[in-house]
C-alpha positions as CSV (number, residue, x, y, z in Angstrom):
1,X,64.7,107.5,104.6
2,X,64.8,104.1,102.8
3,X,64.8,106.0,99.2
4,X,67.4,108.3,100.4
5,X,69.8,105.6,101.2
6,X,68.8,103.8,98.3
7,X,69.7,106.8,96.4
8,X,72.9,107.1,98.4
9,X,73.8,103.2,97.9
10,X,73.2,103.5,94.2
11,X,75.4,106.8,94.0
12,X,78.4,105.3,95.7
13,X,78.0,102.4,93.0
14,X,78.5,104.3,90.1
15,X,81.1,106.1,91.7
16,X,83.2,103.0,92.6
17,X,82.4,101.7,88.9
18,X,83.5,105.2,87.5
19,X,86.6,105.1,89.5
20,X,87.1,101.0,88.3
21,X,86.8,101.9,84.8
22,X,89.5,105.3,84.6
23,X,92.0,102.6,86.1
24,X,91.7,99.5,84.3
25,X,91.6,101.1,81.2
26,X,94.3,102.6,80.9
27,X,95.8,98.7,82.4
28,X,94.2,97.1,79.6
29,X,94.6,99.5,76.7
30,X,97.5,101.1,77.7
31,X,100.2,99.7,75.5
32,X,97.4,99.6,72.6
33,X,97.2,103.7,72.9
34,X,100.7,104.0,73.7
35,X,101.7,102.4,70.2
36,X,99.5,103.9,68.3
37,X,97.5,100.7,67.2
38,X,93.8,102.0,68.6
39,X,92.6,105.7,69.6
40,X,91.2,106.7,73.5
41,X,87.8,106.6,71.6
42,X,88.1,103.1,70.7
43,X,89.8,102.1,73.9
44,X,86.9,103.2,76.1
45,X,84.2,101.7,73.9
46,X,86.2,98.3,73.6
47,X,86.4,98.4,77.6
48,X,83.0,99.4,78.1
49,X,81.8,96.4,75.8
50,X,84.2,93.7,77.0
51,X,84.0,94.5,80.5
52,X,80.4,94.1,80.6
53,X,80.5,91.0,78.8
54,X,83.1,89.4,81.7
55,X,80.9,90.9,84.5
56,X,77.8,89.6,82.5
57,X,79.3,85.7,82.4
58,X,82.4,85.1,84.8
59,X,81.4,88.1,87.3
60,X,78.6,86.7,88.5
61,X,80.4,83.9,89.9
62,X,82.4,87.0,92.2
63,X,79.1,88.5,92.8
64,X,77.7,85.8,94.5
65,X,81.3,85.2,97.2
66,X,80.9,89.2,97.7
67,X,77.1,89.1,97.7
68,X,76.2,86.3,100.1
69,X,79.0,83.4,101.0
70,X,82.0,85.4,103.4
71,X,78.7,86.8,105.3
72,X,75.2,85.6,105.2
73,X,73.0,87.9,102.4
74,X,70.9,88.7,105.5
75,X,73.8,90.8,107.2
76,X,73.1,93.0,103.6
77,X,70.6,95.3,104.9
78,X,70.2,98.4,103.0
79,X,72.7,100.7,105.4
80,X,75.1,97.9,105.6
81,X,75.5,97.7,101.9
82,X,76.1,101.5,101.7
83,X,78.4,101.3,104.2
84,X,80.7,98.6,102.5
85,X,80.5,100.8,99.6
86,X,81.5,103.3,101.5
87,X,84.4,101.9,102.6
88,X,85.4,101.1,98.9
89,X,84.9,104.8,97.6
90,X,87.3,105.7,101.1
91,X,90.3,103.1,99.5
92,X,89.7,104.6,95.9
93,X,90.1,108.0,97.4
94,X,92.9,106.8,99.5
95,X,95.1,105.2,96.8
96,X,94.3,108.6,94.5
97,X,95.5,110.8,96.9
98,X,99.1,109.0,97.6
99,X,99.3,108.3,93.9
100,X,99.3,104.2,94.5
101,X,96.8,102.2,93.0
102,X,94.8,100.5,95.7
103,X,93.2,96.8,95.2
104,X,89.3,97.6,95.3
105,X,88.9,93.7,95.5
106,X,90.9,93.3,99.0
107,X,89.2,96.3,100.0
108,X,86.3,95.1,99.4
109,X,86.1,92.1,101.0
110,X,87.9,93.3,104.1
111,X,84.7,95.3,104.5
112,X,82.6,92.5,104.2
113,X,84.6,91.0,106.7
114,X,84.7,93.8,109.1
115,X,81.5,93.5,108.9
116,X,80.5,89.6,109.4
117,X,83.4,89.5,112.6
118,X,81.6,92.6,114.2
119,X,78.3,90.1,113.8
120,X,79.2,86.6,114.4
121,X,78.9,85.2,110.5
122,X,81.6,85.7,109.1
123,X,82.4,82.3,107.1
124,X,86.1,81.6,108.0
125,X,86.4,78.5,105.3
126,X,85.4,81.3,102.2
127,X,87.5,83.7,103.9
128,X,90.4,81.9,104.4
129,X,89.9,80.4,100.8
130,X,89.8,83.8,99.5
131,X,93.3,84.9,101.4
132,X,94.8,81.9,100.6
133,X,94.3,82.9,96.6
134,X,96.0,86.3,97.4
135,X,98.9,84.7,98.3
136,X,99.4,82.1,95.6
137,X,98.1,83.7,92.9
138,X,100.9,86.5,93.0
139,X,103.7,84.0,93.6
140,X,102.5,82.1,91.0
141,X,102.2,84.9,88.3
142,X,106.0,86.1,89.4
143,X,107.5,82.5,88.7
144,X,105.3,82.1,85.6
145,X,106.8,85.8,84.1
146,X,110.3,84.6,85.4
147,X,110.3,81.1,83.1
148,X,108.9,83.6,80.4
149,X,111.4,86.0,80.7
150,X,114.4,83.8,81.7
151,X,113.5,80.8,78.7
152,X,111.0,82.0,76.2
153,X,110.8,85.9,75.8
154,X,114.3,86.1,74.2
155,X,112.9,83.8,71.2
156,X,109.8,85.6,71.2
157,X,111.4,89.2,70.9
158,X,113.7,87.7,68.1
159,X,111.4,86.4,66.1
160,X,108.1,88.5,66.1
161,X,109.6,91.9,65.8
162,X,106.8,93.3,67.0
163,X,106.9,97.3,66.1
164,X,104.7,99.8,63.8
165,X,105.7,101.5,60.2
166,X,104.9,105.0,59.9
167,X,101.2,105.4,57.4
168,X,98.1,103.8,57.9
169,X,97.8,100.3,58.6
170,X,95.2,99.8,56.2
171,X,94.2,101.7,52.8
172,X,90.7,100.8,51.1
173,X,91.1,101.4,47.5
174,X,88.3,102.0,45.1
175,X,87.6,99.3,42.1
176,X,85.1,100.3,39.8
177,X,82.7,97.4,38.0
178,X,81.2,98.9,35.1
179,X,77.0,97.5,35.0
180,X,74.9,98.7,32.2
181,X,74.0,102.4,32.6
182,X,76.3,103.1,35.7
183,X,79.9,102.0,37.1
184,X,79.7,100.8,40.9
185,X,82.9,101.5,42.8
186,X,83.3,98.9,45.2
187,X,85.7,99.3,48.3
188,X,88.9,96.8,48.3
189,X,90.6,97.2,51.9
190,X,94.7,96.1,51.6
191,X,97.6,96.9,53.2
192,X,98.8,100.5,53.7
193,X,102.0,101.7,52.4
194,X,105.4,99.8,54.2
195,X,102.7,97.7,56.4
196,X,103.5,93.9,56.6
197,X,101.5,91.0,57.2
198,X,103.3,90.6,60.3
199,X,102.6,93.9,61.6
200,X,98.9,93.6,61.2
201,X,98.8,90.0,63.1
202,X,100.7,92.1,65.4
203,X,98.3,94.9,65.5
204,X,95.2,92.4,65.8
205,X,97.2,90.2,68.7
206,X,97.3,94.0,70.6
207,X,94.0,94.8,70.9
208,X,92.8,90.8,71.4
209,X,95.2,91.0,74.5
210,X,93.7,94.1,75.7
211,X,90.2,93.1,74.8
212,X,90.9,90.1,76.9
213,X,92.3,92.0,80.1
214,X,89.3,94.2,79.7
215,X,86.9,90.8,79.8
216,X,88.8,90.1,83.2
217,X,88.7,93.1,84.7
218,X,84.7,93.5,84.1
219,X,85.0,89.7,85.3
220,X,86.8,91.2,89.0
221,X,85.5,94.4,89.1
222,X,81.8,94.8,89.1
223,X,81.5,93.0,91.8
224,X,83.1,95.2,94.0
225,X,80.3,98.0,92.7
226,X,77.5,96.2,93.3
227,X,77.7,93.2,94.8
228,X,76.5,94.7,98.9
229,X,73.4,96.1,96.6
230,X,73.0,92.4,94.9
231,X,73.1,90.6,98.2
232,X,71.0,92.7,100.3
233,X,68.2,92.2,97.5
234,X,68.1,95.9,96.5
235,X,69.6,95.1,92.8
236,X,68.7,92.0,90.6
237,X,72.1,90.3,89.4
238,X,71.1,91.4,85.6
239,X,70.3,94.8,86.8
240,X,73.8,94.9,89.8
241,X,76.0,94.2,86.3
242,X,74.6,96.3,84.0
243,X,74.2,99.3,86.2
244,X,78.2,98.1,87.2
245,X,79.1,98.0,83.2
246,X,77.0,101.6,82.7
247,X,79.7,103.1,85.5
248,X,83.0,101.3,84.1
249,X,82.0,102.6,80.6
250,X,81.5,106.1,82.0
251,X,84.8,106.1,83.5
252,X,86.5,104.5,80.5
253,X,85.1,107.2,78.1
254,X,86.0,109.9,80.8
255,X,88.4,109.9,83.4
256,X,90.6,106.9,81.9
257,X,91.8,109.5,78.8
258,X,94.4,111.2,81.2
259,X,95.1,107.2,82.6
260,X,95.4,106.2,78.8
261,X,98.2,109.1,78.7
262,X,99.7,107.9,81.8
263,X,99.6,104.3,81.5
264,X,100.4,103.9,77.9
265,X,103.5,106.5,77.8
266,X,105.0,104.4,80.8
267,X,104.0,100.9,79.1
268,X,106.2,102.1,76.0
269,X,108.9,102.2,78.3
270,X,109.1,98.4,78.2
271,X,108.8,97.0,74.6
272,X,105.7,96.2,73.1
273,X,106.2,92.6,73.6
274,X,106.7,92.8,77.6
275,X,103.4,94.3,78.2
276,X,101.4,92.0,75.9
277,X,102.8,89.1,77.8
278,X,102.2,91.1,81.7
279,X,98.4,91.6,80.3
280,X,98.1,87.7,79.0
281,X,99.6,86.1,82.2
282,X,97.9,88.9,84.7
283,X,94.6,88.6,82.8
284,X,94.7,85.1,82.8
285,X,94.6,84.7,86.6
286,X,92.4,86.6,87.2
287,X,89.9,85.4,84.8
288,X,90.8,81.6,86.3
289,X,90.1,83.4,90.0
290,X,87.1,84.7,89.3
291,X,85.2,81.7,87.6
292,X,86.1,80.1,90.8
293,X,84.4,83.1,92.9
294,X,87.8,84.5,94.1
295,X,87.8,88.4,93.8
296,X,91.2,89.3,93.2
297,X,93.6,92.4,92.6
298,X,94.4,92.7,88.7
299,X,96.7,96.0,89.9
300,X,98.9,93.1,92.3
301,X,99.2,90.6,89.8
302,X,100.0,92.7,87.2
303,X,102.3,94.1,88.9
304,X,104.1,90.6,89.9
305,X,104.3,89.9,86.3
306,X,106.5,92.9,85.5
307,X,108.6,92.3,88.5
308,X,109.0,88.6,87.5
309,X,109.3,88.8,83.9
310,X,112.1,91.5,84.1
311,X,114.1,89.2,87.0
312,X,113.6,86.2,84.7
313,X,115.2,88.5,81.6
314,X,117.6,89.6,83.8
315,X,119.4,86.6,85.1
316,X,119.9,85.1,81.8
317,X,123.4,86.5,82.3
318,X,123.7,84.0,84.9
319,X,123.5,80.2,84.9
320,X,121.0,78.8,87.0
321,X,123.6,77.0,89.6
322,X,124.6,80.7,90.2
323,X,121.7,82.0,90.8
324,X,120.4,79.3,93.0
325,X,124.2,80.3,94.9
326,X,123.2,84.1,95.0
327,X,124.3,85.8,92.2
328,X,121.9,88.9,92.1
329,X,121.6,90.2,88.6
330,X,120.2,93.9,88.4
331,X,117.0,94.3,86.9
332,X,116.4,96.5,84.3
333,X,114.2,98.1,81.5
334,X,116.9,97.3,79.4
335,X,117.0,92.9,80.5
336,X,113.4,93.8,78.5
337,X,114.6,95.0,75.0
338,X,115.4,92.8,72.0
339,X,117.8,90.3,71.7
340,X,119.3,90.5,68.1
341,X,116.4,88.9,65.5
342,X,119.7,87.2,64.2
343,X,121.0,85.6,67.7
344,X,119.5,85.1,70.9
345,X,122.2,85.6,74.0
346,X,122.6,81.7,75.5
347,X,122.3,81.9,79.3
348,X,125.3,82.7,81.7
349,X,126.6,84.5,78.7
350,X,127.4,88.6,79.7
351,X,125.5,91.0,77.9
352,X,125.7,94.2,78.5
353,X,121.8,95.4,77.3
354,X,120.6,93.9,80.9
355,X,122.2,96.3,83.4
356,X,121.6,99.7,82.4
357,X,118.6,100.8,83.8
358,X,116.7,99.7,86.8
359,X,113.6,98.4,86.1
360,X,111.7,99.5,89.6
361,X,112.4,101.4,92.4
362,X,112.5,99.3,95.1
363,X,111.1,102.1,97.4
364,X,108.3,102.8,95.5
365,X,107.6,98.8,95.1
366,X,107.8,98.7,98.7
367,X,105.9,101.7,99.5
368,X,102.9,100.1,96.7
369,X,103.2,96.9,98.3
370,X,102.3,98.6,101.8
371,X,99.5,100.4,100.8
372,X,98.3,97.3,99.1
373,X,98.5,95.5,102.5
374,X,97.3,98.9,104.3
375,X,94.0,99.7,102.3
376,X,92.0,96.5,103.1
377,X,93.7,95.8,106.7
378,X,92.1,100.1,107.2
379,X,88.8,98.8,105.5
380,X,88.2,95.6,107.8
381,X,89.4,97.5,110.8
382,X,87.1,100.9,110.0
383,X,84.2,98.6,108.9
384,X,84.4,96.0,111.7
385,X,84.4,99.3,114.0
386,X,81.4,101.0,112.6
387,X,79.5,97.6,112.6
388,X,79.9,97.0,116.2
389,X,79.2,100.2,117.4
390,X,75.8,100.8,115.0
391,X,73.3,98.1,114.2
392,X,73.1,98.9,110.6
């Protein structure tokens, strides 16, 4: 019975890790795919490798709040952990079949926490520490994207130009040193035809970015694979991330090709630029959240990034007395695009480029923002329920 559940606990793992790495790859790589500057192939092994390597160093830090501070690692018996997991595989399935994508990190926890209220140990300092984050560190990442977008992005856009020629990036041409009694033909790598040096920094900055995002979503994510396992003693930590790191890869070389078609034909939407500063920012906080232990949801602040660097764009057409008096400027894909690389718009000036399209749907931003809010608040309640009426 023990190996069975063992089995079964191991099995829901992989499957939440699978799951973690279809999404967050196509999040990460997305706008590398969508432009052309790295294949699917090369996304999923760069996700695989850098997602390890943030579970491997920052994750552990998560590991350890998931694995033994908001409940005591004693509470982690074997049919405990597989029923946490359990409850993370439910919000996975949950947020796939309504088409939103649900925060395995609040999920998560809530299912710890169902589970140390239904027992008495539930540690309500770490707990409330943890919701406390959830609430900042989205408000913060809006009103960092809206300072980008209202002050900085304009200059940016105007003076990187980010964009691709047609032709290879790179050509590697053949020089041939002549040596007594044969001529070696050593490989010279240079430019490709119409490429600038600009547009390769460009192409490197891309895939850094999404290397980076990669680094902190391994950093976020495997602990919400393995960490019940970790804590109840049935996994080491070493062997909890890399059996974490095997599923993400899976997933990344797998499920996240039709997620790398999805995400990175709606990340070209907004310019190049835009989504390189939403993955910095969102990828930033949560690499700062979880060297402090705090599982967070990269989905939710990437998410408040967009929102806030597109309001920040947007009410450029207004002055900031104005604003602060109500003036409601609509948001748009458009308040993303390019300024002219020969002038930049000055603030409170019309400009007719930021009110063409709307930039979200505040329906479906409200019906994501209630499943975000629903999937954990179903997973403490269910888990909570199930851990009262079974001794597991």
């Amino acid at each position: 019975m023990v190996e069975l559940l063992l089995i079964l606990g191991l099995g829901v793992a992989v499957f939440v890790g699978f799951n973690i790495g279809g999404s967050s790859t196509g999040v990460a790589f997305g706008p590398a795919v969508g432009s052309g500057v790295v294949s699917k192939l090369a996304a999923a092994a760069l996700m695989t490798g850098f997602a390890l390597l943030g579970g491997w160093t920052v994750g552990r830090e998560v590991v350890e709040t998931m694995g033994g501070q908001i409940v005591p690692r004693d509470e982690f018996t074997l049919a405990a952990s597989v029923g946490v997991l359990f409850f993370v595989g439910l919000a996975l399935l949950i947020s796939n079949v309504f088409g939103v994508p649900a925060s395995t990190s609040m999920t998560a926890v809530g299912a710890i926490a169902g589970l140390g209220v239904a027992t008495g140990t539930l540690d309500e300092a770490i707990m409330l520490e943890i919701v406390s984050w959830w609430i900042v560190a989205p408000v913060l990442a809006f009103w960092v994207c809206a300072v980008i977008g209202r002050y900085v992005y304009p200059y940016l856009d105007a003076r990187l130009q980010l964009g691709r020629s047609d032709g290879p990036l790179v050509v590697v041409d053949r020089l041939d040193v002549p040596f007594p009694r044969l001529s070696i033909g050593v490989p010279i790598p240079g430019l490709g035809p119409g490429t600038t040096v600009r547009e390769l920094g460009t192409v490197v900055l891309v895939v850094v970015i999404a290397c980076y995002m990669a680094f902190s979503a391994g950093a976020s994510n495997v602990a919400n694979a393995v960490a019940p396992l970790v804590g109840s003693g049935q996994l080491s930590m070493n062997g909890g991330i890399l059996l974490a790191g095997g599923a993400i890869g899976l997933g990344a070389f797998t499920i996240a090709r039709r997620t790398l078609d999805t995400v990175g034909n709606d990340l070209t939407e907004l310019p190049l630029l835009a989504a390189l500063v939403v993955e910095t920012v969102s990828a930033t906080f949560i690499a700062f959240l979880s060297a402090i232990g705090i599982p967070a949801s990269l989905a939710v602040s990437a998410t408040m990034c967009i929102v806030g660097l597109g309001w920040g764009r947007a009410t450029r057409t207004v002055t900031l007395g104005e604003a602060v008096r109500g003036a409601s400027p609509e948001l748009s894909v458009d308040a993303l695009a390019a300024d002219s690389p020969d002038e930049v718009a000055p603030i409170g000036e019309a400009d007719d480029t930021l009110t063409a399209h709307k930039l979200f749907d505040p329906g479906t931003t409200g019906r994501i923002i209630f499943f975000w809010l629903l999937t954990p608040s179903v997973s403490a309640v269910t888990s909570y329920l199930l851990f009262s009426a079974v001794a597991l």
